[in-house]
RORORO-881268 format. One line per 4 residues: number of its first residue (from 1); their letters; for each residue y, x, z of N, C-alpha, C, O. Coordinates in Angstrom, 1 decimal, decimal comma, padded with zeros to 4 digits. Layout:
NUM) a) Y/X/Z/Y/X/Z/Y/X/Z/Y/X/Z ~ ...;
This chain:
1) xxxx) 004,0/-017,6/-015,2/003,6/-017,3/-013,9/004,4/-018,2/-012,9/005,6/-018,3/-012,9 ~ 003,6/-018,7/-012,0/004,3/-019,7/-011,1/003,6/-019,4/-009,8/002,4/-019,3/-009,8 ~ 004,3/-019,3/-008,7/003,8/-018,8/-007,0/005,3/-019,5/-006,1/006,5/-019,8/-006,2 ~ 004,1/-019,6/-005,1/005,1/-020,0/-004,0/004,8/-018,9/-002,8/003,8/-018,2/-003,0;
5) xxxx) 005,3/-018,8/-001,7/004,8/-018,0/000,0/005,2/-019,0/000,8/006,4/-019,2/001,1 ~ 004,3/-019,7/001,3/004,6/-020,8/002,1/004,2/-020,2/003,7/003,2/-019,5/003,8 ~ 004,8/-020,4/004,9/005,0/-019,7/006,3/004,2/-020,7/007,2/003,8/-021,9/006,9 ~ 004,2/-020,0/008,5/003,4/-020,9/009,5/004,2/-021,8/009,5/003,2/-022,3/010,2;
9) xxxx) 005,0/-022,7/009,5/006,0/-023,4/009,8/006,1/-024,3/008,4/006,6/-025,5/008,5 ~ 005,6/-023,9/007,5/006,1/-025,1/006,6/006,9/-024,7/005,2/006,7/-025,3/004,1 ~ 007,8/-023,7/005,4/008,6/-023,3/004,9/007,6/-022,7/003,3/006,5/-022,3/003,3 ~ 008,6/-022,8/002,2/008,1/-023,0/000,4/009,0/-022,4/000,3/010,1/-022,9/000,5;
13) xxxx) 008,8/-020,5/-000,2/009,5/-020,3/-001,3/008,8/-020,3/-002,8/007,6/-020,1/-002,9 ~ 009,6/-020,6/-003,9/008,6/-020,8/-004,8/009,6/-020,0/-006,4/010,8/-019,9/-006,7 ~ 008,5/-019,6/-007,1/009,2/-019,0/-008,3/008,8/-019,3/-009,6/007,7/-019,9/-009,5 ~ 009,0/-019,2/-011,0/008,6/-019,7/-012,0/009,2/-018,8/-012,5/010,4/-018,6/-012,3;
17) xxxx) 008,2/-017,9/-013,7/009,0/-017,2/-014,6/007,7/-016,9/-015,6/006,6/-016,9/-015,3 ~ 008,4/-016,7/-017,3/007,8/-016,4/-018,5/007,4/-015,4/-018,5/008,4/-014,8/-018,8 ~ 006,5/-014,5/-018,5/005,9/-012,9/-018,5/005,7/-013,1/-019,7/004,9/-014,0/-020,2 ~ 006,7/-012,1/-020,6/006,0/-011,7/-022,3/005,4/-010,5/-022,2/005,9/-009,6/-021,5;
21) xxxx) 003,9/-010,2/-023,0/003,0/-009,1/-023,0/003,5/-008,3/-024,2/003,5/-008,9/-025,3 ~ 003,8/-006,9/-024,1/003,7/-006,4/-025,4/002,5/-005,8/-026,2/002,3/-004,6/-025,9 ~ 001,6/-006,3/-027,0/000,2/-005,7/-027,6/000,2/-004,2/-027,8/001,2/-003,7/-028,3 ~ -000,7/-003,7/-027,4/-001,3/-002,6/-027,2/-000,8/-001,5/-028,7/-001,0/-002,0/-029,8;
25) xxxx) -000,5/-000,6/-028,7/-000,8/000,0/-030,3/-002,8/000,4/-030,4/-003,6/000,2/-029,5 ~ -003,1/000,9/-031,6/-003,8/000,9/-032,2/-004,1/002,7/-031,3/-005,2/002,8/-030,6 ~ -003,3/003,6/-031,4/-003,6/004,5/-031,1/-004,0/004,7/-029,3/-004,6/005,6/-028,7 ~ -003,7/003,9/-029,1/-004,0/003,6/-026,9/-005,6/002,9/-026,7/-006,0/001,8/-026,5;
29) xxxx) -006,5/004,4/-026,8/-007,8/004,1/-026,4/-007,9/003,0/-025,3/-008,5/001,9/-025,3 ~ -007,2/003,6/-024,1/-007,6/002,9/-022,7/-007,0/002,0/-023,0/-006,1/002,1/-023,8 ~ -007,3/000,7/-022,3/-006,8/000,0/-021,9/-005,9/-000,3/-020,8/-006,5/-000,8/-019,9 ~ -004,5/-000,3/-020,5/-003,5/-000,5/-019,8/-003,7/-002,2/-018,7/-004,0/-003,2/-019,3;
33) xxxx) -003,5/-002,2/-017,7/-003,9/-003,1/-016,8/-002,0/-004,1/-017,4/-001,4/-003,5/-018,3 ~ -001,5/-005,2/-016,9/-000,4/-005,8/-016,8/000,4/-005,8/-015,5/000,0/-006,8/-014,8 ~ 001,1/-005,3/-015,2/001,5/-005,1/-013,7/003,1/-005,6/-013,6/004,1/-005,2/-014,2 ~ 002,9/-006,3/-012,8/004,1/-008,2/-013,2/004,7/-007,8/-011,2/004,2/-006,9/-010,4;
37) xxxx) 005,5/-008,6/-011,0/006,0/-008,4/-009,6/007,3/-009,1/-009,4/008,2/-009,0/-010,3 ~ 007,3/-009,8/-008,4/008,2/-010,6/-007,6/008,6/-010,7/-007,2/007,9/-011,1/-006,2 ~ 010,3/-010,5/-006,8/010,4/-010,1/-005,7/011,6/-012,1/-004,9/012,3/-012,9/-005,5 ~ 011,3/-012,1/-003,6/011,3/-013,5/-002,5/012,3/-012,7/-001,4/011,8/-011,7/-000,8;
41) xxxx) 013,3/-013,1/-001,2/014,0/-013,2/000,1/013,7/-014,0/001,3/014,3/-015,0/001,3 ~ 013,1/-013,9/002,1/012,8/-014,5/003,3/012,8/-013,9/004,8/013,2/-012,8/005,1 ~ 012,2/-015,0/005,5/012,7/-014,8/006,9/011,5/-014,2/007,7/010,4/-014,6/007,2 ~ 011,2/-013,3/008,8/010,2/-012,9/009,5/009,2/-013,9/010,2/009,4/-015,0/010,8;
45) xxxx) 008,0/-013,4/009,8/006,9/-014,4/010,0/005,7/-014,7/009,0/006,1/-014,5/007,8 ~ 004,0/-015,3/009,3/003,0/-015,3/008,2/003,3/-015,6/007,3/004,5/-016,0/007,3 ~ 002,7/-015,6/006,1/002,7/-016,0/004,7/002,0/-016,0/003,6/001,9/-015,0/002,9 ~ 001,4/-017,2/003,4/000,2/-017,3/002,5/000,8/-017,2/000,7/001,3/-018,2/000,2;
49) xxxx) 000,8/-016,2/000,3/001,8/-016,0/-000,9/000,0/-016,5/-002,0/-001,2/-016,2/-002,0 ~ 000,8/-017,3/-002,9/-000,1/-018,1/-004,2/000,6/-017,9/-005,1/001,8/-018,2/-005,0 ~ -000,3/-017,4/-006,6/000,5/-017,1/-007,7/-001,0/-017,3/-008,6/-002,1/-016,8/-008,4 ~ -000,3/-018,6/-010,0/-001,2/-018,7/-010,7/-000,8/-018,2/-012,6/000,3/-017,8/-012,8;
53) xxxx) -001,4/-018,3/-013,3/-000,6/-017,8/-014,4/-001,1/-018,4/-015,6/-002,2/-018,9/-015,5 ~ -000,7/-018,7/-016,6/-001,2/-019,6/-018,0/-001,0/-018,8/-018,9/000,0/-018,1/-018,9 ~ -001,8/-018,7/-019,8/-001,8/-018,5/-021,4/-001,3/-019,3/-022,3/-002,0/-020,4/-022,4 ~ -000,2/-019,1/-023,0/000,0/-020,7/-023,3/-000,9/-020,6/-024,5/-001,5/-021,6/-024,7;
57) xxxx) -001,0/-019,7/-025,3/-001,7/-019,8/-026,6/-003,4/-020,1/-026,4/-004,1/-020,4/-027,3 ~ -003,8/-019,9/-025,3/-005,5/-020,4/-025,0/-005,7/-021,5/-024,2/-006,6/-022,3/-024,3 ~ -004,4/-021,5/-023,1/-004,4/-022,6/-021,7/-005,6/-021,9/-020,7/-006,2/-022,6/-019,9 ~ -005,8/-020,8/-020,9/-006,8/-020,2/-019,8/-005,7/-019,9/-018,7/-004,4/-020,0/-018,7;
61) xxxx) -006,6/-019,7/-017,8/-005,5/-020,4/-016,4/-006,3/-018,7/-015,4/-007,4/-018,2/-015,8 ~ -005,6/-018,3/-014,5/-005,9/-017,4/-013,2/-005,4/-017,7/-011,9/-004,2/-018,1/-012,0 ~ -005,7/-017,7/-011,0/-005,1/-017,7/-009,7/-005,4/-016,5/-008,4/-006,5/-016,0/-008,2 ~ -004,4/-016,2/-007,7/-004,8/-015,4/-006,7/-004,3/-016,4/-005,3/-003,7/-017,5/-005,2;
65) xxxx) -004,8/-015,2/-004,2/-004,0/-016,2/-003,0/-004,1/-014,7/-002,3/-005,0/-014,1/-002,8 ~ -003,3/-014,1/-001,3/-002,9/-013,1/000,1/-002,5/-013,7/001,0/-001,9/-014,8/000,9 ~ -002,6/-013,1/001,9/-001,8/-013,4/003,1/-000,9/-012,0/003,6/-001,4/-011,0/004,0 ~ 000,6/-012,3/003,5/001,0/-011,8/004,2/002,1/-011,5/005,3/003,0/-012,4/005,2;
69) xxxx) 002,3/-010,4/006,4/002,9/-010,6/007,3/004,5/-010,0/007,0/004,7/-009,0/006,3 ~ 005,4/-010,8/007,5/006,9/-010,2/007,3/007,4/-009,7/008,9/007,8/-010,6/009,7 ~ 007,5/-008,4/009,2/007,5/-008,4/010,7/009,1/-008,8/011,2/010,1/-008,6/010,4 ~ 009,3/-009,3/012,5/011,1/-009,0/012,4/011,1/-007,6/012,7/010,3/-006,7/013,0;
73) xxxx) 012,4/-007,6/012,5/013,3/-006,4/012,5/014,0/-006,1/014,3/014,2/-005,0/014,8 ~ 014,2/-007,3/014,9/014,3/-007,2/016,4/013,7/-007,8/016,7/013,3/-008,7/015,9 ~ 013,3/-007,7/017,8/013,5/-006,2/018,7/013,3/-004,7/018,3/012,0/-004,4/018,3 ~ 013,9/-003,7/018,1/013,4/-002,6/016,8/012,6/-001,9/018,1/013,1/-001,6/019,2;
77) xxxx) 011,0/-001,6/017,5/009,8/-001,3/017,8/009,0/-000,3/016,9/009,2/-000,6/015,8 ~ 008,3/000,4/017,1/007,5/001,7/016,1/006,9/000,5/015,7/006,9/-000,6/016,3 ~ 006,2/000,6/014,1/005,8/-000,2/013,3/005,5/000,9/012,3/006,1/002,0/012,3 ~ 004,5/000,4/011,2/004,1/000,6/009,7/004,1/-000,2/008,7/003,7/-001,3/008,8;
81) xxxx) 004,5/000,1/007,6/004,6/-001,2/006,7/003,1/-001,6/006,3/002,1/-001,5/007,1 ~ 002,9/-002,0/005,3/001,3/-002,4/004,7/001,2/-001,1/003,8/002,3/-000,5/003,6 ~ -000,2/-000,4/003,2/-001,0/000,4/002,8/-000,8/000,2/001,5/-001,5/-000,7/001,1 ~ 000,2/000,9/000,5/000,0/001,0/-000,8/-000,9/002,0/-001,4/-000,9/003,2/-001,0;
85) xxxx) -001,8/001,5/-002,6/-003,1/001,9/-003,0/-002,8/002,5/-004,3/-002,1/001,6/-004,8 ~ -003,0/003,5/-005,0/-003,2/003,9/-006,1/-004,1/005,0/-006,7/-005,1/005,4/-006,1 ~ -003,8/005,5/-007,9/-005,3/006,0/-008,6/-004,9/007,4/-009,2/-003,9/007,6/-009,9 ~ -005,5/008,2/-008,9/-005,1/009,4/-009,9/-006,6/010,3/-010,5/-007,6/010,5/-009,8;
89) xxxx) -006,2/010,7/-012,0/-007,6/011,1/-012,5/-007,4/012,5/-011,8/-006,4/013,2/-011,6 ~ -009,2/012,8/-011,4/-009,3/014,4/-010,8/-008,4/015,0/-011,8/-007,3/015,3/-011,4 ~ -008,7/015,1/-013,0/-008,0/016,2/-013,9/-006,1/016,4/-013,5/-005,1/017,1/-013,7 ~ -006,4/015,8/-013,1/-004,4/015,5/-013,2/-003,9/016,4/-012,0/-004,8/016,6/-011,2;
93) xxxx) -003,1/016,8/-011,7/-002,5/018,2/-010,8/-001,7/017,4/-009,8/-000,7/016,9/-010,3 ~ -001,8/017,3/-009,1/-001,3/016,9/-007,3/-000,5/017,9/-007,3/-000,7/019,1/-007,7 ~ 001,0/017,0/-006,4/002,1/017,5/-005,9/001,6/018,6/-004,8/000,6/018,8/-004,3 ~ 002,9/019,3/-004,9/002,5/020,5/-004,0/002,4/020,2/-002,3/001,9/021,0/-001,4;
97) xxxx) 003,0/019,1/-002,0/002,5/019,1/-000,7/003,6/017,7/-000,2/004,4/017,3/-001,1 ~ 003,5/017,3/001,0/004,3/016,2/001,7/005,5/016,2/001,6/006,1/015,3/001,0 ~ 006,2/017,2/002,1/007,7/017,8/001,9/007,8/017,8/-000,1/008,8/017,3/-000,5 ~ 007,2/018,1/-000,8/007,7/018,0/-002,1/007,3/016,6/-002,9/007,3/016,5/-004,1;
101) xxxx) 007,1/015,7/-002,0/006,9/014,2/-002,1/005,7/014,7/-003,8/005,6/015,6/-004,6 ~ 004,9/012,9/-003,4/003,7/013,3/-004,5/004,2/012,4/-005,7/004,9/011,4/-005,6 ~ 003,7/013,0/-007,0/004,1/012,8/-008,1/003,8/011,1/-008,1/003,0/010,5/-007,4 ~ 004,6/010,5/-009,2/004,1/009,1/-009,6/002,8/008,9/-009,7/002,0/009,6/-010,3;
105) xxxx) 002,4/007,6/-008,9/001,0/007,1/-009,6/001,5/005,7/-009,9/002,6/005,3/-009,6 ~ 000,6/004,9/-010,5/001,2/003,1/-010,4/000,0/002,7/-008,6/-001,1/003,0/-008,2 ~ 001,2/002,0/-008,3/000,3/001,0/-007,5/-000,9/000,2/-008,2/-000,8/-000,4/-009,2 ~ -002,1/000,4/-007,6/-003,2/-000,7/-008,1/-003,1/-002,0/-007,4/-002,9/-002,0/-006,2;
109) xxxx) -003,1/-003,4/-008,0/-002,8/-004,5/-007,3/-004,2/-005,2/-007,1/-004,2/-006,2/-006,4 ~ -005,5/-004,8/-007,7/-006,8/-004,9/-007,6/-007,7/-003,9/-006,7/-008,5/-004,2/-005,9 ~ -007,3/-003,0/-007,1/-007,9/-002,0/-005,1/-009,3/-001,9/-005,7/-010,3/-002,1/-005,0 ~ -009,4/-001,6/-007,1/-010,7/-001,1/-007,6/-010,7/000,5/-008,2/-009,7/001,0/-008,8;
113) xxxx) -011,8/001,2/-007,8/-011,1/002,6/-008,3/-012,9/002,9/-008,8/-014,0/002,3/-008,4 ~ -012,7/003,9/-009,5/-013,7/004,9/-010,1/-013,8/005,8/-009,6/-012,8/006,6/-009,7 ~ -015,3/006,2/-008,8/-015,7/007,2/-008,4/-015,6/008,7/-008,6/-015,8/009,5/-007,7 ~ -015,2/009,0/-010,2/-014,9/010,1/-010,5/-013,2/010,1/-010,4/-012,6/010,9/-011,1;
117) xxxx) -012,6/009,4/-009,8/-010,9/009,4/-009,2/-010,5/009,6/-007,7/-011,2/009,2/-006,7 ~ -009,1/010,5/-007,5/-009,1/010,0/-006,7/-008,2/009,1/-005,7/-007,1/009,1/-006,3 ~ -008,1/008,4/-004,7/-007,1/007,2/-004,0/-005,9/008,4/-003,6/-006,0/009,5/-003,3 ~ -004,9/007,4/-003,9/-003,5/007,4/-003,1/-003,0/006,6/-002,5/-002,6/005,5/-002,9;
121) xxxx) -002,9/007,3/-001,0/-002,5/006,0/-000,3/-001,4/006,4/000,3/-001,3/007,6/000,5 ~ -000,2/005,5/000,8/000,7/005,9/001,1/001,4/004,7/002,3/000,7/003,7/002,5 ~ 002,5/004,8/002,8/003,0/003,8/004,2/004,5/004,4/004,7/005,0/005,6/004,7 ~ 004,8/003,5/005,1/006,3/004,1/005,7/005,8/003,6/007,5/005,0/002,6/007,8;
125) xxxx) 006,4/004,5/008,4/006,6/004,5/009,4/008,0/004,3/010,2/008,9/005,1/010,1 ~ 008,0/003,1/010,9/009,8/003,2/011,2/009,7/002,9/012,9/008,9/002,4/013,7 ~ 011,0/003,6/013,0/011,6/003,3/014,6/010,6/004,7/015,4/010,4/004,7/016,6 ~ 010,3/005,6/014,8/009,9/006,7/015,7/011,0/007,4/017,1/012,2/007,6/016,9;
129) xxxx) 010,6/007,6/018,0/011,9/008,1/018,7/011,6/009,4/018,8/010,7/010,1/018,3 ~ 013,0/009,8/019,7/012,9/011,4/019,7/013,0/011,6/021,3/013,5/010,8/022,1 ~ 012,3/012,8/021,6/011,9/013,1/022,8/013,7/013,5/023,5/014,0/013,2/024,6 ~ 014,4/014,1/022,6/015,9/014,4/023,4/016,6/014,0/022,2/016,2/013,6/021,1;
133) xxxx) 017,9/014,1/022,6/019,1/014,0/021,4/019,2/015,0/021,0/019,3/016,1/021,6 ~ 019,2/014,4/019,4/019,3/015,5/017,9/017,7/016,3/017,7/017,6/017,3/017,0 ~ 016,6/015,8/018,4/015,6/016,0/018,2/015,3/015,3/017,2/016,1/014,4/016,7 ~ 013,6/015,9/016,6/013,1/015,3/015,8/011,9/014,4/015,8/011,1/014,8/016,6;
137) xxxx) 011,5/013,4/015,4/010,8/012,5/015,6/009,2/013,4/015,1/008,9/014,0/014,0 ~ 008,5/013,3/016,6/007,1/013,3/016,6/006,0/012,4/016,8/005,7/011,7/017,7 ~ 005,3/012,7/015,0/005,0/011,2/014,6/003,4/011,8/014,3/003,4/012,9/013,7 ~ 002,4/011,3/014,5/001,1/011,4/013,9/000,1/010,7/013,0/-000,3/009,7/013,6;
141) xxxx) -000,3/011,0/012,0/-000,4/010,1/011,1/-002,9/010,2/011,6/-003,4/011,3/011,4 ~ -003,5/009,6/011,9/-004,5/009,6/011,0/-005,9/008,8/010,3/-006,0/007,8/011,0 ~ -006,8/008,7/009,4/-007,5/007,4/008,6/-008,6/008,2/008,4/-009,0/009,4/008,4 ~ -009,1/007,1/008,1/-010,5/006,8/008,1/-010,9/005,6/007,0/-010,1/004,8/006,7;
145) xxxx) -012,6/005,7/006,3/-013,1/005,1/005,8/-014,0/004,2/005,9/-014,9/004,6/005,2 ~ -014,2/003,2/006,3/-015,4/002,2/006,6/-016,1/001,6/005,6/-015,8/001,0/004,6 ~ -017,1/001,8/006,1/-018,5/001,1/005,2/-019,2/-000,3/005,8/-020,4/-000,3/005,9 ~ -018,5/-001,5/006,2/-018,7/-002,1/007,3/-018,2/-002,1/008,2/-017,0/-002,2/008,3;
149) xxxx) -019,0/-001,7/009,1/-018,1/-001,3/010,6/-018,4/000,3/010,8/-017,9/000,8/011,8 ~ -019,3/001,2/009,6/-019,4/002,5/010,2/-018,6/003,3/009,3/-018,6/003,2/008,1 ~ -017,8/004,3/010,3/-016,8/005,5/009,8/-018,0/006,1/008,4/-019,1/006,4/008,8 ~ -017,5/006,4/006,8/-018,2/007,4/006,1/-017,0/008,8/005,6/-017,2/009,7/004,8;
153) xxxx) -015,8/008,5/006,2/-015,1/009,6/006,1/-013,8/008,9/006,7/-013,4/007,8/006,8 ~ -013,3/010,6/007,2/-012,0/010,5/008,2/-010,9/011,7/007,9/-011,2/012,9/007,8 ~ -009,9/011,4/007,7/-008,7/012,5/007,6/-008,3/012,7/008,9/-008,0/011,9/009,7 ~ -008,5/014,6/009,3/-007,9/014,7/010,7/-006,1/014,2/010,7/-005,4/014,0/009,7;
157) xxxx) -005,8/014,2/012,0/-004,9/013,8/012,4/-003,5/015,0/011,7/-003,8/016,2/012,1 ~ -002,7/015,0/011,3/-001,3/015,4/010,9/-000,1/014,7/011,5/-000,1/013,5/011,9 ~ 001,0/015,7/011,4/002,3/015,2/011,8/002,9/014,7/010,7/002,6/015,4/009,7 ~ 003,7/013,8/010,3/005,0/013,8/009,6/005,6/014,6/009,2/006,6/014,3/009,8;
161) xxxx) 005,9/015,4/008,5/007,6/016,3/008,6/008,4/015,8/008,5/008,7/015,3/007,4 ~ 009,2/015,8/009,6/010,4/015,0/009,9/011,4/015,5/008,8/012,5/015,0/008,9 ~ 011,3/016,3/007,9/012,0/016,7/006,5/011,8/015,6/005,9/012,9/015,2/005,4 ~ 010,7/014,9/005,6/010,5/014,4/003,7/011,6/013,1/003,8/011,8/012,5/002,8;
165) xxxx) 012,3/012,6/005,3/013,3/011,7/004,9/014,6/012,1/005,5/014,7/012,8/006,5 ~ 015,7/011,6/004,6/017,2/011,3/005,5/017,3/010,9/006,5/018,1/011,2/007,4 ~ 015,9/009,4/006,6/016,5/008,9/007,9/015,1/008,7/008,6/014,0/008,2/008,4 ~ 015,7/009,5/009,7/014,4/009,4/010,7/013,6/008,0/011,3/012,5/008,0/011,9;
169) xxxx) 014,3/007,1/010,9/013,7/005,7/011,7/012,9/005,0/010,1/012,3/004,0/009,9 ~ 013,0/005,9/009,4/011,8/005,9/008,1/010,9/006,7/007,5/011,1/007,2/006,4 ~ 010,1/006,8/007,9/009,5/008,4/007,5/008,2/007,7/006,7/007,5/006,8/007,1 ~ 008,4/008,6/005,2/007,2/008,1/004,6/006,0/009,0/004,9/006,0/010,0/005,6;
173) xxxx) 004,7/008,5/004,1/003,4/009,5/004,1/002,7/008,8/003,1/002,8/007,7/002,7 ~ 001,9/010,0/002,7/001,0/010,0/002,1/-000,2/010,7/001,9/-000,2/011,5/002,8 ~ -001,2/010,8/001,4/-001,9/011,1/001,5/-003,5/011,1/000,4/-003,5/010,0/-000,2 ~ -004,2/011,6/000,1/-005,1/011,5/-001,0/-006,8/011,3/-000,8/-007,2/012,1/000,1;
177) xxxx) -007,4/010,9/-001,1/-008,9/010,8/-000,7/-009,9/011,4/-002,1/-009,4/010,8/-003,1 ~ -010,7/012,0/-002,4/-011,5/012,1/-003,2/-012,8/011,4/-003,2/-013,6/011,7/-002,4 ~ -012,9/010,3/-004,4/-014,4/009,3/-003,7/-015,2/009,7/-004,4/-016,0/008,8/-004,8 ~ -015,4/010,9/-004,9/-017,0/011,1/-005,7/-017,7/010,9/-004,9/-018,7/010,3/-005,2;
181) xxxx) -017,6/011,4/-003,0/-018,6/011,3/-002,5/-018,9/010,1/-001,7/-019,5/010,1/-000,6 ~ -018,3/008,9/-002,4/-018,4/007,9/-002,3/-019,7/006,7/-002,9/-019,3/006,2/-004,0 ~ -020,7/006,1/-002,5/-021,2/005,8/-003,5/-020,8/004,0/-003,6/-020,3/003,5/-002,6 ~ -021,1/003,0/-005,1/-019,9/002,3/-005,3/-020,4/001,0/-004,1/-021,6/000,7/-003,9;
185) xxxx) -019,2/000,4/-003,6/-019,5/-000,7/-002,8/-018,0/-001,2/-001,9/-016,9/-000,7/-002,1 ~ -018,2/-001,9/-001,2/-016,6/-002,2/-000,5/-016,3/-001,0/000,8/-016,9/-000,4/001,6 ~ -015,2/-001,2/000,5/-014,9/-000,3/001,7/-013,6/-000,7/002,2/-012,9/-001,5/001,5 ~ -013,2/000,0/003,7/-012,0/-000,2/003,9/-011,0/001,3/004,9/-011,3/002,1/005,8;
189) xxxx) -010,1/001,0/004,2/-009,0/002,2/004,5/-008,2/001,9/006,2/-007,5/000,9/006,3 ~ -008,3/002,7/007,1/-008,0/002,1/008,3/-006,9/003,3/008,5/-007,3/004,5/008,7 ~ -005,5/003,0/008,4/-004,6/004,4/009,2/-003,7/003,9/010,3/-003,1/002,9/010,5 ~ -003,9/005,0/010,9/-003,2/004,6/012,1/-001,9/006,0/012,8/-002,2/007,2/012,7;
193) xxxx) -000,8/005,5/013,4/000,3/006,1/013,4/000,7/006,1/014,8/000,8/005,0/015,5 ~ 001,0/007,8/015,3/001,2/007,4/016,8/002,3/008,3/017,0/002,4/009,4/016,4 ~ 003,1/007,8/017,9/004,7/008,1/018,1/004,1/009,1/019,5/003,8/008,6/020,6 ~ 004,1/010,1/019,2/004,2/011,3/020,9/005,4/010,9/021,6/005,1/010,2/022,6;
197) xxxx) 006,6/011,0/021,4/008,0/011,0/021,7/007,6/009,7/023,0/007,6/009,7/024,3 ~ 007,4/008,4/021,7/007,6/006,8/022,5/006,7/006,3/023,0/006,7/005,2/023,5 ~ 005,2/007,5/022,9/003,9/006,9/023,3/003,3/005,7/022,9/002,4/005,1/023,5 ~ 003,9/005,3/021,6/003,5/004,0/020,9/002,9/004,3/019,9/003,3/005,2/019,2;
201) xxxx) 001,8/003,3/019,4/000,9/003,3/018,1/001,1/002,3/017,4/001,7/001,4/017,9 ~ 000,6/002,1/015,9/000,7/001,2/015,1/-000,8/001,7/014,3/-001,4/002,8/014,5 ~ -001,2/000,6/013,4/-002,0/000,6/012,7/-002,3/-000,2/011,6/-002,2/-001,4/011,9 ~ -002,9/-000,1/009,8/-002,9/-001,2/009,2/-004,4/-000,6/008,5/-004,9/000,5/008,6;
205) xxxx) -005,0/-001,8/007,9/-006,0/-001,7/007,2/-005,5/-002,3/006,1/-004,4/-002,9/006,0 ~ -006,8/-002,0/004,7/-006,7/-002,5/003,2/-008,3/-002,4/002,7/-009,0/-001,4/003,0 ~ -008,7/-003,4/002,1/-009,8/-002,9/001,6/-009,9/-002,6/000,2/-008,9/-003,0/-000,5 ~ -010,7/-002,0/-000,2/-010,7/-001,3/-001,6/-012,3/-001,3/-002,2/-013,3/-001,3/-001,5;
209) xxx) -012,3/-001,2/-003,7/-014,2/-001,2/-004,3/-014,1/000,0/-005,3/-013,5/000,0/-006,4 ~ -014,8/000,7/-004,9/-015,3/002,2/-005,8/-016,4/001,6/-006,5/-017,2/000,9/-005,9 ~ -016,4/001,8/-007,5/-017,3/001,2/-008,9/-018,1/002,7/-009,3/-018,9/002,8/-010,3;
């Protein structure tokens, strides 16, 4: 596996490393995806991250390309991080609620899901303020579904519980979507986060394909 993140500016970080696969047993109907990750120290600002990979035993070759943004840290400002995407089968039993944070899922790094599943999506919120001292940060989370440019489903708006973190200038969320009543095609995940306290908003999109 070989990638670099190259910035508006010029700037090459770049990485090279051997990914060994362990073969599947005999008894593992499904098939398990390969979920590999890198982690790059850098400085705030765009970035076109490229990562390609070899087989050495076929020489079959893959490539991807993203773009993504590294925000600074100052001036400290309400912000969201990027929209992590994952899968959970209906059968499977959901955490009991926000405050009892939701059970493991894997991140999906392909943003393909099955109709009979359903999305987890999740985001950190930082820099919320508080209306007085030793108050708590009033924060509103809410998303929506696009088919194009038209809404086909929306989660009403919720607060935060300024419980589920230690530290208030990080509050995570999450949240779940059921896509049976989805039929398959592209879509995209739009959430948006609005600070009462600082009267400031933030927002990120991701797109995703229900098969």
């Amino acid at each position: 596996v070989v990638g670099a993140a190259i910035d508006d500016r010029g700037q090459i970080y770049s990485f090279k490393q051997v990914l060994t696969v362990t073969p599947q047993t005999m008894a593992e109907s499904t098939p398990i995806p390969v979920v590999w990750n890198q982690q790059l120290k850098v400085h705030p600002g765009l970035y076109q991250v490229r990562v390609a990979v070899r087989e050495r035993s076929t020489n079959r070759t893959g490539s991807a390309m993203e773009w993504v943004e590294i925000p600074a840290l100052s001036p400290v400002k309400f912000s969201m991080s990027s929209l992590f995407l994952g899968e959970r089968a209906v059968s499977a039993t959901p955490s009991a609620g926000l405050g009892a944070g939701p059970e493991p899922v894997r991140v999906d790094v392909d943003h393909r899901f099955a109709r009979t599943s359903v999305l987890r999506f999740q985001t950190y919120v930082y820099n919320a303020l508080a209306a007085a001292p030793n108050a708590q940060p009033d924060v509103w989370i809410s998303a929506q579904v696009l088919r194009g440019n038209q809404p086909v489903m929306a989660i009403p708006s919720t607060r935060i519980p300024p419980e589920v973190s230690k530290d208030p200038a990080r509050l995570p969320y999450w949240s779940e979507i059921a896509l049976r009543g989805l039929p398959p095609s592209l879509y995209t995940l739009e959430v948006s986060a609005t600070d009462k306290a600082g009267g400031a908003s933030s927002s990120q999109r991701i797109s995703f394909f229900v098969e």
